[in-house]
C-alpha positions as CSV (number, residue, x, y, z in Angstrom):
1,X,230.3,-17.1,177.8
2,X,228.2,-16.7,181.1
3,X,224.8,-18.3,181.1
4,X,223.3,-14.8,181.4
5,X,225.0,-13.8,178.1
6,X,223.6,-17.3,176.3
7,X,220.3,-16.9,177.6
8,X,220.2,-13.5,176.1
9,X,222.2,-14.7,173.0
10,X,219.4,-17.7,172.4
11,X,216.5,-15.0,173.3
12,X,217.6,-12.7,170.6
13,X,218.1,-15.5,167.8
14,X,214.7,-17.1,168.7
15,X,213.0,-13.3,168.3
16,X,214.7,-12.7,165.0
17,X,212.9,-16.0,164.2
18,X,209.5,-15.2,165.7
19,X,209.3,-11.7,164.3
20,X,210.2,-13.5,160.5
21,X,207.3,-15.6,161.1
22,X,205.2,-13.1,162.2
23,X,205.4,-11.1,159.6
24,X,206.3,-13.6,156.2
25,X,204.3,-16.0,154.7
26,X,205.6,-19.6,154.3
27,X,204.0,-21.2,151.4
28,X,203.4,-25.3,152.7
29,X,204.8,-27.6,150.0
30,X,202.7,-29.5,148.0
31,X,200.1,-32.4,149.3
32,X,201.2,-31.0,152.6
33,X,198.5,-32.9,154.3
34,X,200.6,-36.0,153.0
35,X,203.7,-34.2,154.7
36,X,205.5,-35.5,158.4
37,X,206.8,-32.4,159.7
38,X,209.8,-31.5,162.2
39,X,211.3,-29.0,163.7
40,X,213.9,-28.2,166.5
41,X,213.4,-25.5,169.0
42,X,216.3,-23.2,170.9
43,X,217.4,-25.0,174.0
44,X,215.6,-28.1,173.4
45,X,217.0,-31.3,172.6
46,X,216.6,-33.5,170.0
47,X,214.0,-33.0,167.0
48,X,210.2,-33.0,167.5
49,X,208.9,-35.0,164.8
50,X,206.2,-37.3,163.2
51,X,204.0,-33.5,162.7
52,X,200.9,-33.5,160.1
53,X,199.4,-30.3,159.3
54,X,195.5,-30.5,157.7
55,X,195.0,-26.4,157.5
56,X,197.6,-24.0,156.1
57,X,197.3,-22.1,159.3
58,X,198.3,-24.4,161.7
59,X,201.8,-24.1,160.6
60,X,201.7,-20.4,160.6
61,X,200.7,-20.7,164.0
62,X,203.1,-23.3,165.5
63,X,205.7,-20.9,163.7
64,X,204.9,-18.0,165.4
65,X,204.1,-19.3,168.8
66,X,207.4,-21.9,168.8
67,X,210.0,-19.8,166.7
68,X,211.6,-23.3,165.8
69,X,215.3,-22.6,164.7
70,X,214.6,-25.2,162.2
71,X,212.2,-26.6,160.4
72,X,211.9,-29.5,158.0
73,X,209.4,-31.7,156.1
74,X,209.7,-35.0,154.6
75,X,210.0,-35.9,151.2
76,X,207.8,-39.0,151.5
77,X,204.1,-38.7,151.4
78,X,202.7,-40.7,153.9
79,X,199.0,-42.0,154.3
80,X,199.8,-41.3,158.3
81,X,202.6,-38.9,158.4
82,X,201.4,-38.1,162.2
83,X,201.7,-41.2,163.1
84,X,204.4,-42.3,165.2
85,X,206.0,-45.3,163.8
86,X,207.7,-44.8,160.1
87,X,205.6,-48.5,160.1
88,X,202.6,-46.5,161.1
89,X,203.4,-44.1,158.7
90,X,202.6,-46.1,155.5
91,X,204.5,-44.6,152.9
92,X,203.4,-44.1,149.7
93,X,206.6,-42.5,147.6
94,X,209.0,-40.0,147.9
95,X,210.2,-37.3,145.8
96,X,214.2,-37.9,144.3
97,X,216.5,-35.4,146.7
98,X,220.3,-33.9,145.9
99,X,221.4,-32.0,148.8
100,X,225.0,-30.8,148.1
101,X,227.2,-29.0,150.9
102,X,230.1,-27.5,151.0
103,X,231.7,-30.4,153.8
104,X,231.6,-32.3,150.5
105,X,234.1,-30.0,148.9
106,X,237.8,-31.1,149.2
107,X,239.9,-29.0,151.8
108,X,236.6,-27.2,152.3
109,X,237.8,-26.1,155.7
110,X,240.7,-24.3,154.3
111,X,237.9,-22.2,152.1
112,X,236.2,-18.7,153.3
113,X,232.3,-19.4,153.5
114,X,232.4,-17.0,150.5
115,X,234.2,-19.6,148.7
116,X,232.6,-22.2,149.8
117,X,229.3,-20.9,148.9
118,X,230.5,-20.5,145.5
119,X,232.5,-23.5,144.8
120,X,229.4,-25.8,145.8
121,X,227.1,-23.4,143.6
122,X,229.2,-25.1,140.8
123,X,228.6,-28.6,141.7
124,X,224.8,-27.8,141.7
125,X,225.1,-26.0,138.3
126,X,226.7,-29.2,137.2
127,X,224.1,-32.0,138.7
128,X,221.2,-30.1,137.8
129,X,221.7,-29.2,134.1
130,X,224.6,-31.4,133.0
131,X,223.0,-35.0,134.5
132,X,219.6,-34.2,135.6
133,X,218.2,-32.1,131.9
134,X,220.9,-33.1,129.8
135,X,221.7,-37.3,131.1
136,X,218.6,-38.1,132.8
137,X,216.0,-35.8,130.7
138,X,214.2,-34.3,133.7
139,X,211.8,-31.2,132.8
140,X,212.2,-28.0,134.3
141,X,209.4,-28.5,135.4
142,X,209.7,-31.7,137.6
143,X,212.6,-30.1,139.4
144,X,212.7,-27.3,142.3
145,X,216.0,-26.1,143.5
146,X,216.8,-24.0,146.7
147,X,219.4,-22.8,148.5
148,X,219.2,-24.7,152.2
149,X,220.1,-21.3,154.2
150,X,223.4,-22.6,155.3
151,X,226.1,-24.1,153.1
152,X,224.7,-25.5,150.1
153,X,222.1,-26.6,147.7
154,X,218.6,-28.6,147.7
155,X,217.2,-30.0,144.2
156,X,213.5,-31.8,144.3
157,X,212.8,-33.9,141.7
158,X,209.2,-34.8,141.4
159,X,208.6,-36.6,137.8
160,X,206.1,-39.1,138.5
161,X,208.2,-41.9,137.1
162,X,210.7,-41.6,140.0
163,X,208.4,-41.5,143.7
164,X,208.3,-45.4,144.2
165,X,212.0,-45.6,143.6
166,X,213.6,-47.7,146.3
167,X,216.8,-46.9,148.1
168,X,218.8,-49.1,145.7
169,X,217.6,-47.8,142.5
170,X,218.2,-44.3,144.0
171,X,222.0,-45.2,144.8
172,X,222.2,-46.5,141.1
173,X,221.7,-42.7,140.2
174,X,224.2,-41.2,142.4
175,X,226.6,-43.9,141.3
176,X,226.3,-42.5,137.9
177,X,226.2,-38.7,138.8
178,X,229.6,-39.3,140.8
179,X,231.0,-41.4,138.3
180,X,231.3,-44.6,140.8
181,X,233.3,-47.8,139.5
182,X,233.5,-45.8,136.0
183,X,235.8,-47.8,134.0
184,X,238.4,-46.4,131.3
185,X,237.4,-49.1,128.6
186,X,233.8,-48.3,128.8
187,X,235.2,-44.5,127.6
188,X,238.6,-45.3,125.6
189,X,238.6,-47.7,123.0
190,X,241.8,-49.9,121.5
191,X,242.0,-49.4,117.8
192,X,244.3,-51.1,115.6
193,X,246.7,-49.0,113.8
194,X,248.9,-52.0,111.9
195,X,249.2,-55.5,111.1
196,X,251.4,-58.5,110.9
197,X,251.1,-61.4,109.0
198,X,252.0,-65.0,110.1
199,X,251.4,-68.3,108.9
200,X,248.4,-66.1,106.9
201,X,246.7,-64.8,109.7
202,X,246.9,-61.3,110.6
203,X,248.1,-59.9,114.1
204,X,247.3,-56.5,115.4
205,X,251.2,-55.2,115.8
206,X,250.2,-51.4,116.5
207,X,247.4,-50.0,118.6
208,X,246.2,-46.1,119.8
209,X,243.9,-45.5,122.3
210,X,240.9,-43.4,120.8
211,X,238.8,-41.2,122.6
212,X,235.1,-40.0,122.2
213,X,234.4,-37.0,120.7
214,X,233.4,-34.3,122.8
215,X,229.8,-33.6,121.8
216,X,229.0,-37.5,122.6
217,X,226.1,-38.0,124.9
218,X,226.5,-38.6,128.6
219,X,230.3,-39.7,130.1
220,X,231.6,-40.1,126.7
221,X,231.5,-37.1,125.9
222,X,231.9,-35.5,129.1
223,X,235.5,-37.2,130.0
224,X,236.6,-35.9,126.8
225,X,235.6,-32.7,127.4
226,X,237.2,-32.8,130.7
227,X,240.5,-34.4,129.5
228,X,240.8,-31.7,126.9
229,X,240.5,-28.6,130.1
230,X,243.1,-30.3,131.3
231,X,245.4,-30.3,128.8
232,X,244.7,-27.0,128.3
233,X,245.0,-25.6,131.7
234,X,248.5,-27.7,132.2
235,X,250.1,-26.3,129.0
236,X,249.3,-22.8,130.0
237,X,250.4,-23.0,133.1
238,X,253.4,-20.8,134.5
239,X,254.1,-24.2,136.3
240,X,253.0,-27.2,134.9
241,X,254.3,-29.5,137.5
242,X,252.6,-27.3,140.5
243,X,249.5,-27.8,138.3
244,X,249.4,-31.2,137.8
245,X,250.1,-31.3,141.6
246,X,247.1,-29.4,142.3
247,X,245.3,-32.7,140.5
248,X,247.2,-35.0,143.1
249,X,249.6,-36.0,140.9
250,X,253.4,-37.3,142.8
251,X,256.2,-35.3,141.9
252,X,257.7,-38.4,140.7
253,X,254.8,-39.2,138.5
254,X,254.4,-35.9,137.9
255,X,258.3,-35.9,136.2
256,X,257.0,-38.9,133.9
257,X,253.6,-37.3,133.0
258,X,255.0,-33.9,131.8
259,X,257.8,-36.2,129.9
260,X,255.4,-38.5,127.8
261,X,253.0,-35.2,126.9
262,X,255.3,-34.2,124.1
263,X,254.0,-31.6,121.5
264,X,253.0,-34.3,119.2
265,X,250.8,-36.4,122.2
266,X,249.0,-33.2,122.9
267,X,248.3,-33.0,119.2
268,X,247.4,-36.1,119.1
269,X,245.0,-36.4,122.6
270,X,243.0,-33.2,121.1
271,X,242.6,-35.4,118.2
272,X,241.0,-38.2,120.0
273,X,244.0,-40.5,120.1
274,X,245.5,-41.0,123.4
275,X,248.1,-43.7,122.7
276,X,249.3,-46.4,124.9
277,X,251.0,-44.6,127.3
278,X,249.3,-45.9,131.0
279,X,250.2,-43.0,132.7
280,X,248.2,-40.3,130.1
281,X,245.8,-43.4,130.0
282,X,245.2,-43.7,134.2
283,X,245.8,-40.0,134.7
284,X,243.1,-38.8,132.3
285,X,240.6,-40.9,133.1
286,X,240.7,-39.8,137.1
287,X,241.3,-36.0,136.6
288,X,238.7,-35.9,134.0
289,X,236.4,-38.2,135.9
290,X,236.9,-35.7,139.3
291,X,236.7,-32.7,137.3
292,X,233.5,-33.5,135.8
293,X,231.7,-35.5,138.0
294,X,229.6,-33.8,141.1
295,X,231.0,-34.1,144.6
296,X,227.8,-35.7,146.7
297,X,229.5,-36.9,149.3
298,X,231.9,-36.4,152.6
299,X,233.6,-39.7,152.0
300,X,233.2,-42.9,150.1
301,X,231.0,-44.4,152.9
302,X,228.6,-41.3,153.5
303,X,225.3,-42.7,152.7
304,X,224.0,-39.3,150.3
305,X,220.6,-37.9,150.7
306,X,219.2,-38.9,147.3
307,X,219.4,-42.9,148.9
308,X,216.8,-42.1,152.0
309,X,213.6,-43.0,150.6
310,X,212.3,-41.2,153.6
311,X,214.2,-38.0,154.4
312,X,213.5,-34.7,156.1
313,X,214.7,-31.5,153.7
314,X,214.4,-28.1,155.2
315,X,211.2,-26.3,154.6
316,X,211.4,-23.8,151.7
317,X,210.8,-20.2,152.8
318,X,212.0,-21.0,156.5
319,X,214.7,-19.5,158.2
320,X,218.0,-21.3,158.4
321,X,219.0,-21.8,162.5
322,X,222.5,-21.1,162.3
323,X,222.7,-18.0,159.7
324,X,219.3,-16.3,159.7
325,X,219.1,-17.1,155.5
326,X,216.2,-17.7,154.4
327,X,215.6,-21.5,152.5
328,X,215.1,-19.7,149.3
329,X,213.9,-21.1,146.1
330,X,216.0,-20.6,142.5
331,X,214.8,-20.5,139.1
332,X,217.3,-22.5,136.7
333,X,218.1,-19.8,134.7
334,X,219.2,-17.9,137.9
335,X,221.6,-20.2,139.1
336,X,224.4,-18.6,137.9
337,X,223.6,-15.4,139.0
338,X,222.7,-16.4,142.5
339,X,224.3,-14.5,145.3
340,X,222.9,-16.1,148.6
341,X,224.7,-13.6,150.6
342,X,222.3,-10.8,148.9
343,X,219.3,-12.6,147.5
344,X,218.6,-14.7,151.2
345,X,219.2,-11.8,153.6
346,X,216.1,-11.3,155.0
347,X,216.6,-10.2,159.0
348,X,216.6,-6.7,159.3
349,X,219.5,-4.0,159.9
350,X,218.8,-3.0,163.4
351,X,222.1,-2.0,165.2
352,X,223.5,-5.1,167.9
353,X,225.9,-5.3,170.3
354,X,227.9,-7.9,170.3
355,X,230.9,-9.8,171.3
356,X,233.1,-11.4,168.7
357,X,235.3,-14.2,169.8
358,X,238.2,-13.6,167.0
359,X,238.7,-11.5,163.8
360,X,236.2,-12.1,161.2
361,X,235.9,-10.8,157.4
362,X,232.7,-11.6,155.2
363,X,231.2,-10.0,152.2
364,X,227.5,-9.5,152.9
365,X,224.4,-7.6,151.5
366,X,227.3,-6.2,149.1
367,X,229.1,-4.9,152.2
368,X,232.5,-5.7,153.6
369,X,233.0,-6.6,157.1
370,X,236.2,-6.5,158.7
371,X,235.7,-7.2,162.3
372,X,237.9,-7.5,165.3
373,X,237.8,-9.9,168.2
374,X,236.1,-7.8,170.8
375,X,233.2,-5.7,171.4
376,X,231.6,-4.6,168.0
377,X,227.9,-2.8,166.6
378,X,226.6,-4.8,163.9
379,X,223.0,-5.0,161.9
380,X,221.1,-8.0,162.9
381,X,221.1,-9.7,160.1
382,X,224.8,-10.6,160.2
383,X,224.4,-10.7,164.7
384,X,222.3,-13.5,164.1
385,X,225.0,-14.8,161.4
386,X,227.7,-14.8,164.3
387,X,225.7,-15.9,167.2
388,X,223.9,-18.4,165.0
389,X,227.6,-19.8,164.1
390,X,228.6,-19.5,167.7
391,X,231.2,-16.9,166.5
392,X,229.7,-14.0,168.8
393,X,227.3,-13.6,171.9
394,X,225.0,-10.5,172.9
395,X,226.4,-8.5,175.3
């Protein structure tokens, strides 16, 4: 790309931006004047931070007049949030944070941004009402969800009880959403099936493995209810070793795995009673555990959101940088229904030129796309999706 063609490319993205400003409100977040606010601009470099708004209007105007391509606000509340030292600052709590992405996904880059979108929609659905409502007993009230306008999902919990959480008491709750260091006895329990006598003491000379129940509170429950999909889904299967591949299982173990689950273990398992076998026992526990857990992270060392007692989170209502999708807020009941690639469209449909650098298919506004590297005419809203992406220039 020429520098004429980026300059033109940057100068239609920032007056997408501009003109959404221009004529949208963006509702400030509450105790905004308690708020440190940043955004980043289109050619500049770095962030420009440590922001504090006192009138609703200031924003509306430094919108307007900077058409940021991103915009953020922290989910501290500072005495000082202008102030420009985070010691300056003088915190004062912070609202609890999930942010979930689709680079948290495994072999997310082998997914469309379709799938993606969907597969992390899932994760959310899980955190929000399976551990948040169900574990934790958060009100739908305390909690705001949003779609970030790119690749995943924000959830704000603001419950009183949890804004002077430290960083440490904050990775204790991701540790038990993703199921860290879970351990099969605190799930499975030995139970002694038969006894021996000697010298007239008894001797445990048979033992099963019992399982919770599924309708047993918190990870109880929700291993067994995980274990038991899985059985299902292997014994369906056309090919049961290709599924329990798909769970990572070696071919070899695989072999052994599909050789101890007899008819009479399945029975058995769906009954609670796993037996002794460490295989079943081992591969259970870590299918369930994935299956059911939410995926928060890249990697075992990525530090999650949730832990930053002093994070910036995108501004709801603002426009994402890189798509042109608004930062849209959900209801819980919506979840499900969501489609951000209909209910976050908000650029208009004004005919672009443009240059695509290779082939390109997406679903959006309910219309397919099926583009070819080259020259094409596209509405706006998806040029700004391209450029945005670096997938396309103006021409």
């Amino acid at each position: 790309m020429d520098l004429k063609n980026k300059k033109d490319s940057l100068e239609f993205l920032q007056n997408q931006v501009r003109s959404y400003y221009t004529n949208n409100k963006v509702d400030m977040p509450d105790r905004f004047g308690r708020r440190e606010f940043a955004f980043v601009v289109y050619g500049g470099k770095g962030m420009i931070r440590h922001i504090g708004f006192e009138r609703k209007g200031q924003l509306k105007d430094f919108l307007v007049k900077r058409a940021p391509s991103n915009v953020y606000y922290s989910s501290a509340y500072y005495k000082k949030p202008y102030a420009p030292t985070m010691q300056e600052k003088e915190w004062m709590g912070a609202e609890l944070i999930f942010d979930l992405d689709s680079d948290h996904l495994p072999n997310a880059e082998k997914l469309s941004y379709e799938k993606q979108l969907e597969q992390v929609k899932h994760e959310f659905y899980k955190l929000v009402c399976d551990f948040l409502m169900n574990d934790f007993g958060f009100s739908e009230d305390k909690i705001e969800l949003y779609f970030s306008g790119g690749r995943g999902y924000h959830c704000h919990v603001k419950d009183p009880k949890i804004l002077n959480l430290d960083s440490g008491e904050r990775r204790e709750i991701v540790d038990y959403i993703t199921g860290r260091d879970l351990k099969d006895s605190l799930i499975f329990r030995e139970q002694i099936t038969s006894t021996k006598s000697y010298g007239g003491r008894k001797f445990a000379s048979g033992k099963s493995l019992k399982m919770p129940t599924p309708d047993k509170p918190g990870w109880q429950g929700r291993i067994s209810k995980g274990v038991i999909e899985i059985i299902n889904e292997i014994i369906s299967s056309e090919s049961p070793m290709d599924k329990l591949k798909e769970y990572g299982v070696k071919e070899k173990d695989a072999e052994k795995l599909l050789k101890d689950l007899s008819k009479e273990r399945i029975i058995r398992i769906k009954e609670g009673k796993l037996d002794q076998s460490k295989t079943i026992r081992r591969f259970f526990l870590n299918s369930a555990l994935r299956k059911t857990a939410v995926k928060m992270t890249a990697g075992e060392t990525d530090e999650p959101v949730t832990c930053d007692v002093k994070r910036l989170i995108r501004l709801p209502g603002s426009l994402h940088g890189k798509t042109g999708f608004k930062v849209e807020e959900i209801k819980i009941d919506q979840i499900k229904d969501f489609d951000p690639l209909i209910n976050t469209v908000v650029l208009n449909d004004e005919l672009i030129k443009i240059n695509l650098n290779n082939d390109f298919s997406i679903k959006i506004k309910e219309e397919n796309y099926k583009l070819k590297a080259g020259v094409q005419t596209v509405p706006a809203y998806l040029a700004f999706f391209l450029i945005g992406r670096k997938m396309a220039n103006i021409i």
